[in-house]
SEDREN-767371 format. One record per residue (C-alpha): residue in one letter; x, y, z. Coordinates in pm, 1 decimal, decimal comma. Layout:
<nodes>
> a:X:Y:Z
...
</nodes>
This chain:
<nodes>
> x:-2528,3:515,4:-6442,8
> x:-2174,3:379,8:-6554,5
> x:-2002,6:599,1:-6377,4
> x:-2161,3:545,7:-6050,5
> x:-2121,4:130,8:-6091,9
> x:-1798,5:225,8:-6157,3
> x:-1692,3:360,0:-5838,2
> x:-1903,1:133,0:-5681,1
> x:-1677,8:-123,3:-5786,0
> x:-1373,0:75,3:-5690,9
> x:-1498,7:87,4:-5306,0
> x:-1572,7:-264,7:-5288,5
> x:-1268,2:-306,5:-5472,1
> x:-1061,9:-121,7:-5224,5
> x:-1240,1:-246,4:-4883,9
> x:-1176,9:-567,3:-5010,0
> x:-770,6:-525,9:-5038,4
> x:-815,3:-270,5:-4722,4
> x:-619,9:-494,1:-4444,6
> x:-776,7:-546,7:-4080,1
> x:-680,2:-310,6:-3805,2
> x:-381,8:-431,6:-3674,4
> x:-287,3:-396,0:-3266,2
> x:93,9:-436,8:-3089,1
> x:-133,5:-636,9:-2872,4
> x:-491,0:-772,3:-2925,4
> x:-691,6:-984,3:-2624,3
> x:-981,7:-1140,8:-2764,1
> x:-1287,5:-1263,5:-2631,3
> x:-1229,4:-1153,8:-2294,0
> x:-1467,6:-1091,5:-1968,1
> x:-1432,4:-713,2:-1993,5
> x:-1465,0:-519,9:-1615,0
> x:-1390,6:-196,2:-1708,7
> x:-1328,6:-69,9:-1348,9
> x:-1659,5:166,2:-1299,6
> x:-1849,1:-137,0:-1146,2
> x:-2108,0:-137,1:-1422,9
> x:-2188,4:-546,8:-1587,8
> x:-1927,7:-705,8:-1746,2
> x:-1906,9:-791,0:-2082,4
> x:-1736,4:-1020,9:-2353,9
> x:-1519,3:-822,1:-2554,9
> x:-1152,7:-720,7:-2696,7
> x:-891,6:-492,8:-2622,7
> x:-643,5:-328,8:-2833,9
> x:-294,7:-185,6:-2723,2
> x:-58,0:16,4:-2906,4
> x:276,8:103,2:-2728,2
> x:198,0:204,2:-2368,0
> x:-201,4:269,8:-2460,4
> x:-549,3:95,7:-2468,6
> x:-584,3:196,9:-2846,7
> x:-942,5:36,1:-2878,0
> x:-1228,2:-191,4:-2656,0
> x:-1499,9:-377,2:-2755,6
> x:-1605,8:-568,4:-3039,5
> x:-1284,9:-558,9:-3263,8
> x:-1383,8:-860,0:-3497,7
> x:-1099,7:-883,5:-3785,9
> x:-864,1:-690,5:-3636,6
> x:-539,4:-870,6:-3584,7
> x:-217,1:-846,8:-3304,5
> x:161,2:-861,7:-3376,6
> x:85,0:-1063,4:-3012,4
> x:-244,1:-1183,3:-2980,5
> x:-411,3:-1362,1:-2644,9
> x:-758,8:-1569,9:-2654,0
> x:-888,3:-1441,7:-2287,0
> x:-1157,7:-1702,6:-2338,9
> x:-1303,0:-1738,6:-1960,8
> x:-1085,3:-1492,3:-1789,3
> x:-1176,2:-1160,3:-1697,2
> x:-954,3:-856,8:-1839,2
> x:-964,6:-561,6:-1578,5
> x:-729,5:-269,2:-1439,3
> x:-453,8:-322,1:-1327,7
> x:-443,7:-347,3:-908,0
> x:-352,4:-49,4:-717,8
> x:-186,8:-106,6:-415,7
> x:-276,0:203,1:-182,4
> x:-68,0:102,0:91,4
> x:255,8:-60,0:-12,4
> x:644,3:-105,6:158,9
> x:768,3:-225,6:-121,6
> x:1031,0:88,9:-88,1
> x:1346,8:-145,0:-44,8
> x:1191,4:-515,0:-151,3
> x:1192,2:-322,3:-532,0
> x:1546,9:-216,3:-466,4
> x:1641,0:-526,6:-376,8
> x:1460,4:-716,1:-710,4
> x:1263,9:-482,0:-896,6
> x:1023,1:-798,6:-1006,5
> x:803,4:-697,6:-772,0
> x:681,7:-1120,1:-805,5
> x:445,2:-1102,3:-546,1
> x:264,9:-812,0:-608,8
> x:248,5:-881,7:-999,9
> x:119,5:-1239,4:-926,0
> x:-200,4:-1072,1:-765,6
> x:-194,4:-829,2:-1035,5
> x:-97,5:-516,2:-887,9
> x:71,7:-236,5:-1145,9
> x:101,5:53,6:-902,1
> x:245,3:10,1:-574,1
> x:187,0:359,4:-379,9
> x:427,3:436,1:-49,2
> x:451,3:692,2:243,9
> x:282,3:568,9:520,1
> x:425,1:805,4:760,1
> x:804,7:759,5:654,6
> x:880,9:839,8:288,8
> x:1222,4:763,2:125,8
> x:1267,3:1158,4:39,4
> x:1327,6:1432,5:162,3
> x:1645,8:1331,3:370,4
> x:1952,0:1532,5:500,9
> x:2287,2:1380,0:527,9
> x:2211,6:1273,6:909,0
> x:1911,5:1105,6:805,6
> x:2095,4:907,5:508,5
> x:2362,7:812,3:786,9
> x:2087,2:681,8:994,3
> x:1899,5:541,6:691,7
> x:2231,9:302,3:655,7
> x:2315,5:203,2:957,8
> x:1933,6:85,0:981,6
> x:1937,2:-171,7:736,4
> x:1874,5:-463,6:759,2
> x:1908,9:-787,2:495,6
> x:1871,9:-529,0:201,2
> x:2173,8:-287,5:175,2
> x:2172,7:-20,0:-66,7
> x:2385,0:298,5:-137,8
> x:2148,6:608,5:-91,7
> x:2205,3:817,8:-359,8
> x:1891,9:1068,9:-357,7
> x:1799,1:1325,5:-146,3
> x:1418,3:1416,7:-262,1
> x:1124,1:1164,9:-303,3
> x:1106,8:1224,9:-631,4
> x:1494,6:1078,6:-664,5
> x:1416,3:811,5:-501,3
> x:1083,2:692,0:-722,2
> x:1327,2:781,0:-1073,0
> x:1621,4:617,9:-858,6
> x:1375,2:268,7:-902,7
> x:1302,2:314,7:-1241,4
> x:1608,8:369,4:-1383,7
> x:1757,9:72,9:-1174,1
> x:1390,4:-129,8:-1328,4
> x:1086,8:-255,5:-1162,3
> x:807,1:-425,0:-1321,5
> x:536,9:-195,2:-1170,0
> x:453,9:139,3:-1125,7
> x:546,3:335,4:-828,8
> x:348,5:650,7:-623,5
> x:422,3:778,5:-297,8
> x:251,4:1041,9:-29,6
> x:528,9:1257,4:102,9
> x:533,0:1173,5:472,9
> x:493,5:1367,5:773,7
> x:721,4:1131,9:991,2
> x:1010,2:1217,7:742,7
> x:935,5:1574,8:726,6
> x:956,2:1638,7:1122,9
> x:1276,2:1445,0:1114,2
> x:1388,3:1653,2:867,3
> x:1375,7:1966,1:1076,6
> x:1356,8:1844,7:1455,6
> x:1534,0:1538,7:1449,6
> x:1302,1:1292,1:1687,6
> x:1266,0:1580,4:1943,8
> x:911,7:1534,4:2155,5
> x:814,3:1887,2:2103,1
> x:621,7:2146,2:1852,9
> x:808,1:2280,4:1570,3
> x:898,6:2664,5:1612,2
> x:757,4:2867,8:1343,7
> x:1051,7:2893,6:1135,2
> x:1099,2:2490,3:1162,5
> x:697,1:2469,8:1074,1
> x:749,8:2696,1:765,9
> x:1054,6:2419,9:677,4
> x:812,6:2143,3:672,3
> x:566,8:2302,9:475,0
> x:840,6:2392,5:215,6
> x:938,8:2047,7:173,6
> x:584,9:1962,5:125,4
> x:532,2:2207,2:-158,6
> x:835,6:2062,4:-278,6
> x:720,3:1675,2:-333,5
> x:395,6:1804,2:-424,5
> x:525,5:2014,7:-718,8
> x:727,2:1679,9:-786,4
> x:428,6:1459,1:-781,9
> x:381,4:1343,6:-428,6
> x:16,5:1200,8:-430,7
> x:-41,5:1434,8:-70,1
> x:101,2:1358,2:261,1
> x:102,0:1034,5:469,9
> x:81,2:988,4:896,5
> x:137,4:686,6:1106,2
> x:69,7:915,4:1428,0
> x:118,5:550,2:1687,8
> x:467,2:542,5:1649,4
> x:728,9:774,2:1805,9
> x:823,7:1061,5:1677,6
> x:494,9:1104,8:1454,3
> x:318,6:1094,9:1785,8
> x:476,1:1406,0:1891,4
> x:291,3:1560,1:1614,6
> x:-6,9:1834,9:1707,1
> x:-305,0:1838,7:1522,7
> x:-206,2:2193,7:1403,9
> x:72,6:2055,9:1263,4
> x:-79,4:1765,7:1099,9
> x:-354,6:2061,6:936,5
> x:-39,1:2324,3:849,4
> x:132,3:2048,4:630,3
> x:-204,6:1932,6:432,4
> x:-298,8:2261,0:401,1
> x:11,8:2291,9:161,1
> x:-96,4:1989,4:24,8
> x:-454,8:2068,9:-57,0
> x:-339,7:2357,7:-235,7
> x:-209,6:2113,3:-487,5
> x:-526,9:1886,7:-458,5
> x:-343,8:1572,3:-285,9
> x:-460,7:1398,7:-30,9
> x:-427,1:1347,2:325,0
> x:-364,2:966,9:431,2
> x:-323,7:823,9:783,8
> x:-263,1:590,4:1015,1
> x:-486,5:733,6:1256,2
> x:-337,0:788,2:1628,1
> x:-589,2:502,0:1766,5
> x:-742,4:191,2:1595,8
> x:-868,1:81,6:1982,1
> x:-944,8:226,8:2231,0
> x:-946,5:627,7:2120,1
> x:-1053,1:471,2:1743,3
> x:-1314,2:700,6:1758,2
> x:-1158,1:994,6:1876,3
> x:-880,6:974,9:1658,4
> x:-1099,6:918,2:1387,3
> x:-1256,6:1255,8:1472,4
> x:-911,8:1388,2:1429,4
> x:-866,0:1314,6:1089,8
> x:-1236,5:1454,7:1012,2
> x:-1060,8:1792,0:1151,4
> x:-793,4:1788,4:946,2
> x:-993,3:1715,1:645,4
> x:-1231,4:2007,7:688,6
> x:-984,5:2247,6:826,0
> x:-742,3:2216,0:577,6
> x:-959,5:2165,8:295,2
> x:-842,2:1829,7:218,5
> x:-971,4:1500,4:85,9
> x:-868,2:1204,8:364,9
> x:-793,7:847,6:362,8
> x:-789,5:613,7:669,3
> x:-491,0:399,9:605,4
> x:-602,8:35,0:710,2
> x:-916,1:81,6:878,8
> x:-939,4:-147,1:1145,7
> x:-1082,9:-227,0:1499,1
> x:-811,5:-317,6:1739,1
> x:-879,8:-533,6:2019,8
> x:-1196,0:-737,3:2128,6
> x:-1330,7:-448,2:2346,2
> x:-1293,8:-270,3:2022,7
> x:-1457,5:-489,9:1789,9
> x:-1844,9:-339,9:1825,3
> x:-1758,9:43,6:1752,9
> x:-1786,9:-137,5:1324,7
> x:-2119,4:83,6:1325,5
> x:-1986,6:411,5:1496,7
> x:-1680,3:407,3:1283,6
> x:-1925,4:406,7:944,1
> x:-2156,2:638,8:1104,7
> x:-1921,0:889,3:1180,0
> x:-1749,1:849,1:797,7
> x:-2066,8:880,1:707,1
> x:-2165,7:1185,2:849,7
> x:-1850,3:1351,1:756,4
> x:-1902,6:1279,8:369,2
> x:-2277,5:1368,2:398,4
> x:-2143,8:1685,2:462,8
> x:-1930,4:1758,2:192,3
> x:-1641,3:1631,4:282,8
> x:-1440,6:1372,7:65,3
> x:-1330,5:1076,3:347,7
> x:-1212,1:716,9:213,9
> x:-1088,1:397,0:355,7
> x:-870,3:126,1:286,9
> x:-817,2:-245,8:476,7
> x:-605,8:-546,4:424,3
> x:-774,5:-890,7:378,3
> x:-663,7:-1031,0:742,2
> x:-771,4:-1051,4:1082,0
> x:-405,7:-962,4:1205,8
> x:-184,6:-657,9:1165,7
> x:222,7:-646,9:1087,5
> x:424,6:-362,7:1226,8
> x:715,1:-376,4:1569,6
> x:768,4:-468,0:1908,9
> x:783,6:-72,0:1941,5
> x:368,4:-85,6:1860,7
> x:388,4:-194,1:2267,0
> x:605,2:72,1:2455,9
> x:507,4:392,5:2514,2
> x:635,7:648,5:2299,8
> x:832,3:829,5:2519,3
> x:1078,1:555,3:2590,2
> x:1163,3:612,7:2214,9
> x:1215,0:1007,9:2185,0
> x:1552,2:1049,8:1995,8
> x:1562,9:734,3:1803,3
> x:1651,0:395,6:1803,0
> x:1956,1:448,4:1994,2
> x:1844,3:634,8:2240,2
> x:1529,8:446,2:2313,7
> x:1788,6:134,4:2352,8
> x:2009,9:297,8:2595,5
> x:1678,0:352,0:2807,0
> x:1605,9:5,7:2771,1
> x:1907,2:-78,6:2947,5
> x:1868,7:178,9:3251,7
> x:1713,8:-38,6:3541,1
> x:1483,0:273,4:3642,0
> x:1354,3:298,5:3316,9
> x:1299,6:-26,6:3229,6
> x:1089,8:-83,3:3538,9
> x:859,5:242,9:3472,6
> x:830,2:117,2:3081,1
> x:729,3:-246,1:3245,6
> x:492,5:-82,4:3454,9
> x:352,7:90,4:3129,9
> x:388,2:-180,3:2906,0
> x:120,1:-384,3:3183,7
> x:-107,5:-113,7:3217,6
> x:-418,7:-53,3:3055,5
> x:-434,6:318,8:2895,9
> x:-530,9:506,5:2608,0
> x:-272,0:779,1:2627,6
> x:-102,2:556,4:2367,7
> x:-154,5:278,2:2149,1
> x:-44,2:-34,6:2326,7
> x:-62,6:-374,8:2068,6
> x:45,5:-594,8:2308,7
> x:-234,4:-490,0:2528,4
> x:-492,7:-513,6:2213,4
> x:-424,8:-870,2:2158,2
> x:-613,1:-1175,5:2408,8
> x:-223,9:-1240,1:2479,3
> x:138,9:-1329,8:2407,7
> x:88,1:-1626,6:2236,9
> x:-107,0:-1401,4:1977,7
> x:244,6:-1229,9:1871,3
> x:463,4:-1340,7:1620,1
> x:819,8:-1276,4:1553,6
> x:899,0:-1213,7:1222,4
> x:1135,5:-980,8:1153,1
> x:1510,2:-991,2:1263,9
> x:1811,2:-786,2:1151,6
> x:2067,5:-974,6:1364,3
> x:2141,4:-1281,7:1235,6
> x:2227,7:-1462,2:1566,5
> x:1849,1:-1399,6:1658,6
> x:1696,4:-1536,1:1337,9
> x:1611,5:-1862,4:1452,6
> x:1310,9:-1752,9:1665,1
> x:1166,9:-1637,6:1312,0
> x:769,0:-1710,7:1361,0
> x:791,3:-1825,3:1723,3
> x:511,4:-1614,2:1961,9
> x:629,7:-1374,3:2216,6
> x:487,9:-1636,6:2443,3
> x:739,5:-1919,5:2356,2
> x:1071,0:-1647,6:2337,8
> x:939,5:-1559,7:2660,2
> x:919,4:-1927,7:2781,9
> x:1261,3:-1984,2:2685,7
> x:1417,4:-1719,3:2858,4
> x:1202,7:-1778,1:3147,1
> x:1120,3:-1376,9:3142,8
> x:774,8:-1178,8:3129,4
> x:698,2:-1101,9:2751,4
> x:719,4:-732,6:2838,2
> x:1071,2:-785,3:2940,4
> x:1163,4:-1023,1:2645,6
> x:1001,0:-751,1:2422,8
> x:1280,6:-499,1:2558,7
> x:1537,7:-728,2:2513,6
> x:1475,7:-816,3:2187,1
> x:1446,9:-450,0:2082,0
> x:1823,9:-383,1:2257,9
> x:1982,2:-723,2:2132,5
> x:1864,1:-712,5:1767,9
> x:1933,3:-350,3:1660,7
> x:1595,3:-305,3:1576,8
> x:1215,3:-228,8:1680,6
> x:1201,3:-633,6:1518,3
> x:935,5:-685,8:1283,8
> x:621,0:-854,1:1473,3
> x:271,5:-966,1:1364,6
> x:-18,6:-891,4:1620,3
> x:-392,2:-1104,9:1619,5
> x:-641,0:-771,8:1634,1
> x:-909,5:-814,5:1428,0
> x:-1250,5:-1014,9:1392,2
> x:-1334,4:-1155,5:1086,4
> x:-1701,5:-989,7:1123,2
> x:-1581,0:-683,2:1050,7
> x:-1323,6:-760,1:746,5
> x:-1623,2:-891,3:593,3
> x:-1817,8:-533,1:675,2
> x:-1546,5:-349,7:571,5
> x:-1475,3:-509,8:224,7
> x:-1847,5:-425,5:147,9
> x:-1818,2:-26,0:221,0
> x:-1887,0:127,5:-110,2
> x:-1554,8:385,1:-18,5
> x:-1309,3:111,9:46,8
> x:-1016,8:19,2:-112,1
> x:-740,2:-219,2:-88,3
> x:-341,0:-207,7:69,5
> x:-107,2:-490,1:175,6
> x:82,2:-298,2:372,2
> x:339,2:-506,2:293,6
> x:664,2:-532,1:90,3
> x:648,9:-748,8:-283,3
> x:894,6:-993,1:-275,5
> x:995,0:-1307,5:-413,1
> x:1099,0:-1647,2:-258,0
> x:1459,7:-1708,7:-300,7
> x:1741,1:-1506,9:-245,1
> x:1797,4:-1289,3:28,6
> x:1411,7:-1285,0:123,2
> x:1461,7:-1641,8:250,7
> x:1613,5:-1440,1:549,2
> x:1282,2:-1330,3:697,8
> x:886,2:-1380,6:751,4
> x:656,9:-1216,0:652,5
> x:271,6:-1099,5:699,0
> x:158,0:-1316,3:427,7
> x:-68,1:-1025,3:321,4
> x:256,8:-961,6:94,0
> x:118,2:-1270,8:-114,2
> x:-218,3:-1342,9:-132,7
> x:-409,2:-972,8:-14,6
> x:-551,2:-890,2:-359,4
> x:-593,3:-1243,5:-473,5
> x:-756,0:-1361,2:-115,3
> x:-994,3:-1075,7:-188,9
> x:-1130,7:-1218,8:-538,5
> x:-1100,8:-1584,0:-448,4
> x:-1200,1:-1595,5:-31,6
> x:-1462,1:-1250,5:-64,2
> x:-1574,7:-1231,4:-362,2
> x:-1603,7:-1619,6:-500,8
> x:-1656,5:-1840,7:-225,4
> x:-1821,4:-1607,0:26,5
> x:-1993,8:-1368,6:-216,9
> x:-1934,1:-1096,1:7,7
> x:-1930,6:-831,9:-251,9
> x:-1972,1:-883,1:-640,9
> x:-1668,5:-934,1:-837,4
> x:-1726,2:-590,2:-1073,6
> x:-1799,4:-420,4:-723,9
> x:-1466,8:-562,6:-570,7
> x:-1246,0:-495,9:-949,0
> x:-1385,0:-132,4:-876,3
> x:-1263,3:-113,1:-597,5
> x:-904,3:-228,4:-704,0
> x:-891,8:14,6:-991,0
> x:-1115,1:327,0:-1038,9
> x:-1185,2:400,6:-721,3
> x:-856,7:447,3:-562,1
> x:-684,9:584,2:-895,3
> x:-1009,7:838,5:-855,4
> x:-930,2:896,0:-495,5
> x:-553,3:977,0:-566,2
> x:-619,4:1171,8:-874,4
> x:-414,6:994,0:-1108,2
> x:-465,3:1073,1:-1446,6
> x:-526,2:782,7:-1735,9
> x:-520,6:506,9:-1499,8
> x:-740,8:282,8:-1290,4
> x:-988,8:180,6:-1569,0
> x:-1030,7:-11,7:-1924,4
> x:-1064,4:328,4:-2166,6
> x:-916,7:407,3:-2506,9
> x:-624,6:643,3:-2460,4
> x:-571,7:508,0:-2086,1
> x:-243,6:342,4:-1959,3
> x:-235,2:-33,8:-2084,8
> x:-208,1:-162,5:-1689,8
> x:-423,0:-481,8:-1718,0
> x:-468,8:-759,1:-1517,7
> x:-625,1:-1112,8:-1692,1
> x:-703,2:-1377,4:-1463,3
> x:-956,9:-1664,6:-1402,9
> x:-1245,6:-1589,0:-1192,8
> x:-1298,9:-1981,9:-1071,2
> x:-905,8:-2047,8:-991,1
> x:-764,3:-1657,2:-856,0
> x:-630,0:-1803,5:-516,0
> x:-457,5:-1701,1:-236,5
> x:-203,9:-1991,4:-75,1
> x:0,8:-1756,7:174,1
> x:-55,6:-1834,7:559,4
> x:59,8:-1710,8:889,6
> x:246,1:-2056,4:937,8
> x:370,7:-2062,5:603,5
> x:332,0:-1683,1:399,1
> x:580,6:-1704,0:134,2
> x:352,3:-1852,6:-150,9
> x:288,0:-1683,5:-446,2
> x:-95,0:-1655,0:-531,1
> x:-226,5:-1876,7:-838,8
> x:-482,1:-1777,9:-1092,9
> x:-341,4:-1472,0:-1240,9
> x:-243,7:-1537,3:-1624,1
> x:-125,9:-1251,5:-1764,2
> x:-14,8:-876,3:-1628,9
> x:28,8:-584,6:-1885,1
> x:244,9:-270,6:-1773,0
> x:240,2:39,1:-1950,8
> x:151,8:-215,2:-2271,1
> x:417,9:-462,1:-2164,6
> x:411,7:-830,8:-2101,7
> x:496,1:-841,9:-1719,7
> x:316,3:-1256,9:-1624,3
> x:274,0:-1472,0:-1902,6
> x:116,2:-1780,0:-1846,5
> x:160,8:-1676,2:-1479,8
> x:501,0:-1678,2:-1462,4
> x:705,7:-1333,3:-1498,7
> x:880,5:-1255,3:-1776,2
> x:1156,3:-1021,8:-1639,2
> x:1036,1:-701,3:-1804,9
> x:1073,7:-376,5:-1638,3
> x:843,4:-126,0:-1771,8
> x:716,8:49,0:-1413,4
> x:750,1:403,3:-1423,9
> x:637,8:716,6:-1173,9
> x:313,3:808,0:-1154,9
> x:263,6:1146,6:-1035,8
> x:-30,2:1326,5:-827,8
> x:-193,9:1574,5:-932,8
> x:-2,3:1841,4:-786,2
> x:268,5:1748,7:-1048,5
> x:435,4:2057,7:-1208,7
> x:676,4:1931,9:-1449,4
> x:558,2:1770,5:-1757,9
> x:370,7:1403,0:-1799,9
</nodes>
């Protein structure tokens, strides 16, 4: 009986001098969304180095930093599934805007990806820039992404290898179908980026040359891709008036080649547009009823951001910017693209058609400085000015300014953001750079998307309108697209996951960005965690750079 007191003594003895779990970083008392959608819950989290070492109730334990989370929610980190922040991070690697809303992956490639390039693409690459100028020193995608970490960026970076780049690659901007040794090309440099860790292959099939592509094509290249279970991402060939035929065409790609598809942006252009909501979701529907694995994503707007080359016919633009300015500039061809420019078709996507008007198009993009003082007028007023048609102003612009000029376009109702937001297979993109206001970013305007998509989501959606719940909409930020993309350890609140996190207050997340006046940062996020590193304190950045690649699943090196 002495014996056992005895070493019942000892064990008290020795939990008594035991000391408390201690965490790099502990978060206490938090409003824990874990990223699957299921209730929240007030809780802890514990991360050591890069990892979520422990969640829940962690009562004693201790933190060499330690944050009381006391009515803020602690969730995923954001993951931006359509980004451009491709030179904005070369340019400042903060990524400000983006981790404001807290985003910690920012995933490219819609259409264009910064890899694979030959030596005639790099030349054009440079002589293409505008505000941001950069040496190109990488040849692969995979360059490029390691290229922005070792120079630092805050967040983490994906991209989809895209089928714009690849046809460039082998057929320059030729308006024809590859032969079958160019074809076999492609596909190799698709294997390539897969192997690499491209997340699957990206199309933006409205703009010239991706419009040359066949659907044959479009199936040969994901085909590749599927083999390394990536995914097939577009930018479908109509969001108006063919919206559902195109739609139809990336339902046939999907089953052909065996590959799970994303519709980049889902949208319908144009008021004439605006009632097909139902047809659209009957037809995704269908298709995953089926078997087969379709997705969506949207930005939080009621207007689109692309170029002035969204309203001429493709053809004009066969061979590149240079040669579709030349055209410009021929008398003959300027009066068949004004003729075509005026009249209604759906043999190719027309923006300036989709919109009620001029007046509904705004300037924001310039690369010649001597034209950056109509920054954020309409077409309508440039056009008043120069007492010219807005088709003809459009041309001009294109031929004076170097550039296919950066332009905003008024498509969509704000019925059917509201529909969209609650699809259960929708996820979130800004389709826009992350950039910060000062510098050389002061040169431009932007979509103001850039700064407030993810945070006008939470506060506009979620809080005031009560569109969806908030642990449906954090879902849909997180888990679902880091599901979708097959990304391993991230997207969700789980021991041995990535420590992305995102801690922000429910009642103040805001977004303060407007068409008028876009570059405002978003409020309410307090603090952003990168691979277990303090990215926004307080809400303001620290100037850590812990972003690394994050590689698809195709990935053949080691993680």
């Amino acid at each position: 009986m002495k014996t056992i007191l005895s070493l019942l003594a000892g064990i008290i003895f020795f939990s008594a001098c035991s000391s408390p779990q201690t965490y790099d970083v502990l978060i206490k008392n938090g409003q824990i969304m874990d990223g699957s959608g299921s209730s929240s819950y007030i809780g802890d989290v514990g991360i050591n180095a890069d990892t979520i070492a422990a969640i829940g109730d962690l009562k004693g334990a201790k933190g060499v930093l330690e944050i009381d989370a006391t009515g803020l929610v602690v969730a995923p980190g954001f993951i931006n599934m359509l980004s451009w922040a491709v030179e904005s991070l070369i340019e400042d690697g903060r990524s400000i805007s983006g981790i404001k809303q807290g985003v910690t992956l920012e995933v490219f490639g819609e259409g264009n990806s910064m890899g694979p390039l030959n030596e005639t693409m790099k030349e054009e690459e440079l002589k293409a820039q505008g505000d941001i100028k950069f040496p190109i020193s990488w040849t692969t995608l995979s360059e490029y992404l390691d290229f922005l970490v070792e120079k630092g960026v805050s967040t983490n970076v994906a991209s989809f290898i895209g089928a714009t780049t690849v046809r460039i690659h082998e057929l320059d901007y030729q308006d024809r179908a590859p032969n079958q040794e160019e074809l076999e090309a492609m596909k190799k440099l698709v294997r390539q980026a897969m192997e690499e860790g491209a997340m699957g292959v990206g199309s933006s099939l409205i703009y010239a040359p991706a419009f040359y592509a066949s659907t044959e094509e479009l199936i040969e290249l994901c085909k590749v891709a599927s083999e390394y279970d990536g995914m097939y991402i577009s930018h479908m060939r109509s969001e108006g008036g063919r919206l559902l035929e195109s739609l139809d065409e990336l339902i046939q790609i999907a089953d052909e080649a065996d590959i799970r598809a994303e519709v980049y942006h889902l949208k319908m252009s144009g008021q004439d547009n605006w009632n097909k909501f139902d047809a659209v979701v009957a037809k995704i529907d269908s298709a995953r009823a089926a078997g087969l694995e379709i997705t969506t994503d949207m930005y939080n707007y009621v207007a689109g951001a692309t170029g002035l080359d969204a309203s001429m016919p493709p053809w004009v633009q066969e061979g590149g910017y240079d040669k579709w300015a030349e055209r410009l500039q021929d008398p003959a061809i300027r009066k068949r693209v004004l003729k075509e420019m005026t009249t209604p078709t759906n043999e190719w996507e027309s923006l300036m058609q989709a919109v009620e008007g001029p007046d509904k198009i705004i300037l924001v993009g310039f690369k010649n400085d001597s034209l950056k003082y109509l920054t954020g007028k309409t077409l309508a007023e440039v056009a008043a000015m120069r007492n010219l048609s807005p088709e003809e102003t459009a041309m001009d612009l294109v031929v004076q300014d170097g550039s296919r000029v950066g332009t905003i376009y008024f498509l969509m109702s704000e019925e059917n953001v509201k529909k969209q937001i609650a699809l259960p297979y929708m996820s979130f993109g800004s389709d826009a750079g992350s950039y910060s206001i000062e510098g050389i970013f002061l040169k431009s305007s932007y979509h103001p998307r850039a700064f407030g998509n993810f945070s006008r989501l939470l506060g506009k959606y979620v809080r005031e309108e009560q569109v969806i719940p908030l642990e449906e909409a954090i879902h849909k930020l997180t888990t679902l697209p880091a599901n979708n993309l097959k990304i391993k350890k991230r997207g969700a609140l789980k021991e041995g996951f990535f420590a992305d996190l995102a801690i922000f207050d429910p009642n103040e997340i805001q977004d303060h960005a407007t068409f008028e006046e876009p570059m405002q940062y978003a409020t309410g996020m307090v603090h952003v965690f990168v691979n277990g590193n303090h990215v926004l304190k307080d809400g303001e950045h620290t100037g850590a750079f812990p972003g690394q690649v994050v590689k698809g699943p195709g990935y053949q090196g080691n993680n």
